[in-house]
C-alpha positions, 0 to 999 in steps of 0.5 A: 569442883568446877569453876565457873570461868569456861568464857574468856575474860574481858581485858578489864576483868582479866586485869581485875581478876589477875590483881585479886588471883595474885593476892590470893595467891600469894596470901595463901603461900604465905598462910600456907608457910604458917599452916605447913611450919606451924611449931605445935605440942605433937600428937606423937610420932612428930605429928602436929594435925593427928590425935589418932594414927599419926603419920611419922615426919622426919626429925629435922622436919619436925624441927622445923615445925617447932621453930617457924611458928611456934617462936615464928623463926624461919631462920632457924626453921631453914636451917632444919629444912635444908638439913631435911632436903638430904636426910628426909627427901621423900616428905613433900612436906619439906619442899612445900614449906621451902617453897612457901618462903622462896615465894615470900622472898620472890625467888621465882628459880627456887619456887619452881624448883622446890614446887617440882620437888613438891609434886614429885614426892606428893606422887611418890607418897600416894602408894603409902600414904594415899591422902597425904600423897594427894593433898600435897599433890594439890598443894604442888598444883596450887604453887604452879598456879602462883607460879604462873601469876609470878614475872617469872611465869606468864604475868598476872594478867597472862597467867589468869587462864592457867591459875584459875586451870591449876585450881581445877587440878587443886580440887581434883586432888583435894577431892581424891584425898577427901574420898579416903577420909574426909574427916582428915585434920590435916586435910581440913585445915589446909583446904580450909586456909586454900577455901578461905583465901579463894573465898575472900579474895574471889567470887568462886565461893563463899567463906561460910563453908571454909570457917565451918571446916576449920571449926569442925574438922581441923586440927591444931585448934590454934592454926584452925583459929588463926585461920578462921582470925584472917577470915573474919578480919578480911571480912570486917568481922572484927569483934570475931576476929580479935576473939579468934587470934587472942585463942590463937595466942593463948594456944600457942605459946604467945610466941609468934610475931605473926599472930601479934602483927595479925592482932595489930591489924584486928586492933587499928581497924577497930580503932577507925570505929572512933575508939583511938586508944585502940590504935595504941593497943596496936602499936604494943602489938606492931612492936612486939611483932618487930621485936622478932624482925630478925626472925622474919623473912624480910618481905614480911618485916618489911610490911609489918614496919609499913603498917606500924609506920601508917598506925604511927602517923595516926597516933601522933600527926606526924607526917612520914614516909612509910613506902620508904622506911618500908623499902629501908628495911627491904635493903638491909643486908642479910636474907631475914629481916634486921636485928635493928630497925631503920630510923621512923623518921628517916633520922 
């Protein structure tokens, strides 16, 4: 796939598009987090993406699975996956999904570590099990082009011309694994999440084709839902995003404190409509994601309190300072999010 970036960008496009390629990118790592650690009902074999020829996962990568997004715990998920770098090192898998939260934790070392790792194993897997070699060959490349974007790397404005490269390769790769099945469920989902975040975030496609591969092709129904719920909140198509993350719920156990910060978002940009009850609705729905806080990495508990605290302040009038009970929860000791949340109002 090309991309249409051959000329040089201006200083003030660079500063744009550095801006939207970092968001991009970092949404995706963590959407990507979401689609490799996703805890579902397995096919067989520890399998959660194929019905037919499942390909067997480790046992602690399996675990892993189980935990980070079925229940949403990323503790409990690390454990497993630290367990899995010595006893299933040839599943780039493993490395892909540490990498996913080394990034959520800004840990650059770690991110170029476990991106390596990636596209080591990626390499070493092609020979096996070609499409999957592949597609975690795109997301190691993927990773890099976030990488560059990083203050660790180039910069977000120095980085632009290697990230928008890296997405070359992404699709290179991407399109060497569709050339042995394109109907692939685990192929579909993760390009269909890579798809949607490029769209949404930049002018290089359009969401269309995205939603209708994650409709069609991907597997679990319910990851696929909860991608296709980003989409259409991103593009104010709310009425269809609530739908979508409400199946993603009911699918998946009503476990995860993602889908429940998701719904919150879905919910409050409704209620801007003119309907305030719906911010209410949301605020259930914001503490039930806290609830979970310890769970969390805390970049991701830090933000969900930042927009309960904004939805608080148009429920009851009171003014707060929501960047600083945000930087609060940021400072509370410990890698994951707290057990208990800082006062709202600073007390």
């Amino acid at each position: 796939m090309a991309l249409p970036f051959a000329r040089p960008l201006s200083t003030a496009l660079s500063r744009s598009l550095g801006h939207k390629i970092t968001r991009s990118l970092a949404q995706t790592l963590g959407t990507l987090a979401l689609v490799l650690n996703i805890g579902v009902p397995f096919a067989s074999a520890g399998d959660p993406f194929r019905s037919t020829e499942p390909q067997p996962i480790g046992e602690h990568t399996e675990a892993a699975f189980d935990a980070m997004f079925e229940n949403g715990d990323y503790a409990t998920a690390m454990e497993h996956l630290e367990m899995a770098q010595s006893t299933e090192a040839g599943e780039p898998l493993v490395y892909a999904m540490l990498a996913a939260i080394s990034y959520l934790d800004q840990d650059w070392s770690q991110v170029s570590a476990y991106t390596r790792q990636t596209l080591t194993a990626a390499e070493a897997l092609q020979p096996t099990s070609p499409l999957r070699g592949h597609l975690y060959t795109a997301i190691g490349h993927f990773m890099e082009g976030a990488y560059a974007l990083s203050p660790a790397g180039e910069g977000s404005l120095r980085g632009v011309p290697t990230a928008l490269n890296k997405l070359q390769e992404v699709y290179g790769s991407l399109n060497a694994a569709k050339a042995i099945n394109a109907n692939d469920p685990e192929l579909n989902l993760i390009q269909g999440f890579m798809d949607l975040q490029i769209a949404v975030n930049l002018p290089l496609a359009t969401p269309k084709k995205a939603i209708q591969r994650l409709e069609t092709t991907a597997a679990p129904r319910f990851l696929a839902d909860w991608g296709i719920a980003l989409a259409y909140r991103d593009l104010n198509q709310l009425p269809d995003a609530l739908t979508r993350v409400n199946a993603a719920l009911d699918n998946s156990g009503n476990l995860n404190p993602q889908l429940y910060h998701l719904r919150a978002q879905v919910l409050r940009k409704q209620g801007e409509g003119g309907n305030a009850a719906l911010f209410d609705q949301a605020r259930q729905d914001f503490e039930l994601a806290l609830t979970k806080a310890d769970q969390l990495p805390k970049a991701i508990a830090a933000d969900i309190g930042y927009e309960y605290c904004r939805n608080q302040i148009t429920i009851d009038q009171v003014d707060r300072d929501c960047g600083a009970f945000r930087q609060k929860i940021r400072q509370e000791p410990g890698t994951w999010g707290p057990a208990s949340l800082p006062s709202l109002d600073g007390g």
